[in-house]
C-alpha positions in Angstrom: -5.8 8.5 26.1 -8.5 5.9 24.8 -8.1 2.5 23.4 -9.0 1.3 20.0 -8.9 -0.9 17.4 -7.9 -0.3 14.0 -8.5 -2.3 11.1 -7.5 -1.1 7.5 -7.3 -3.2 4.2 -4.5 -2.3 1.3 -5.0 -3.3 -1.9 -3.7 -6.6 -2.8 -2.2 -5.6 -6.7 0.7 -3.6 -5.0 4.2 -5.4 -4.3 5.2 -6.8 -0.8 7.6 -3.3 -0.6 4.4 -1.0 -1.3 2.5 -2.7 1.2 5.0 -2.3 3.9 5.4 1.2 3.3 2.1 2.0 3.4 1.7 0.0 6.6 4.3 2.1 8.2 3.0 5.0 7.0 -0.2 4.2 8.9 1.6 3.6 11.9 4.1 6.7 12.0 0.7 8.9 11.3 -0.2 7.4 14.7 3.3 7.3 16.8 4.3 11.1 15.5 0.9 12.3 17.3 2.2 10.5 20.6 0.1 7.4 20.1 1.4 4.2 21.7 0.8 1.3 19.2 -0.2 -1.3 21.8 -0.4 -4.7 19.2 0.1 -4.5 15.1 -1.6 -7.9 13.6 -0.5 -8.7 9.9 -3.3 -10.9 9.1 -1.9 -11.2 5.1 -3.7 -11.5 2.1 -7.4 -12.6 2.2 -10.6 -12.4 -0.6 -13.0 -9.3 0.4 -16.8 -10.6 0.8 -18.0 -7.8 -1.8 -15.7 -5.9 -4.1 -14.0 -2.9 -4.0 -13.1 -0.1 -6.5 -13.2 -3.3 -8.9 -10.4 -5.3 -5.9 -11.2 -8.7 -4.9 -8.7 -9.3 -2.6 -6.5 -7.2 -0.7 -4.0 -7.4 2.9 -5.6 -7.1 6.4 -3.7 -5.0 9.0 -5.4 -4.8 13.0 -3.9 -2.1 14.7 -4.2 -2.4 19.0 -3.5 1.7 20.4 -3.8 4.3 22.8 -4.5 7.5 21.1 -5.8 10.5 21.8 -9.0 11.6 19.7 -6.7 14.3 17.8 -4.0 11.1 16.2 -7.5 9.4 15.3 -8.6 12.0 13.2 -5.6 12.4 11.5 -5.4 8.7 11.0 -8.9 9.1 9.3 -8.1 11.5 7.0 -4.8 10.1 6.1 -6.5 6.8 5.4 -9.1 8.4 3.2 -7.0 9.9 0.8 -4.3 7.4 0.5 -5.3 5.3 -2.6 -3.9 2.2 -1.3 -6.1 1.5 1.2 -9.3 0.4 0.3 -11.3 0.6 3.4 -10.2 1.2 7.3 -12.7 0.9 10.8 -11.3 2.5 14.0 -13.5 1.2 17.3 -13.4 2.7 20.8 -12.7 -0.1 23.1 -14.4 -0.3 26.6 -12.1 0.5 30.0 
């Protein structure tokens, strides 16, 4: 298992209880495929530098995990077709 870092941003227009969901959503794609979320960071609502799909703000989520390569993927794809997240990074930390 590697470490990394995942960022993703949801869009600001939903409701508190859409955002939440989604954020566990994000999580359980990463826990069902026997990832161990190390730290979640909620770092709230802040103003993107550039817009996106016509969003100006939206909620910041850093996710800390050890994952295997396979529950990265799948966190990928589930991030790219869910239309509530605008963008997401995933970084391979250093041992």
């Amino acid at each position: 298992m590697n470490k990394y870092e995942i960022m993703f941003i949801i869009k600001a227009e939903l409701d508190e209880k859409s955002v939440k969901e989604t954020e566990k959503a994000m999580e359980k794609v990463l826990t069902d495929m026997k990832s161990k979320i190390v730290n979640t960071k909620d770092m709230g609502q802040r103003k993107l530098a550039y817009p996106i799909k016509k969003q100006v703000r939206g909620y910041y989520f850093v996710l800390n995990v050890e994952a295997t390569k396979e529950a990265v993927n799948e966190f990928d794809r589930k991030a790219k077709i869910d239309e509530n997240i605008l963008r997401h990074l995933i970084i391979r930390e250093e041992e």
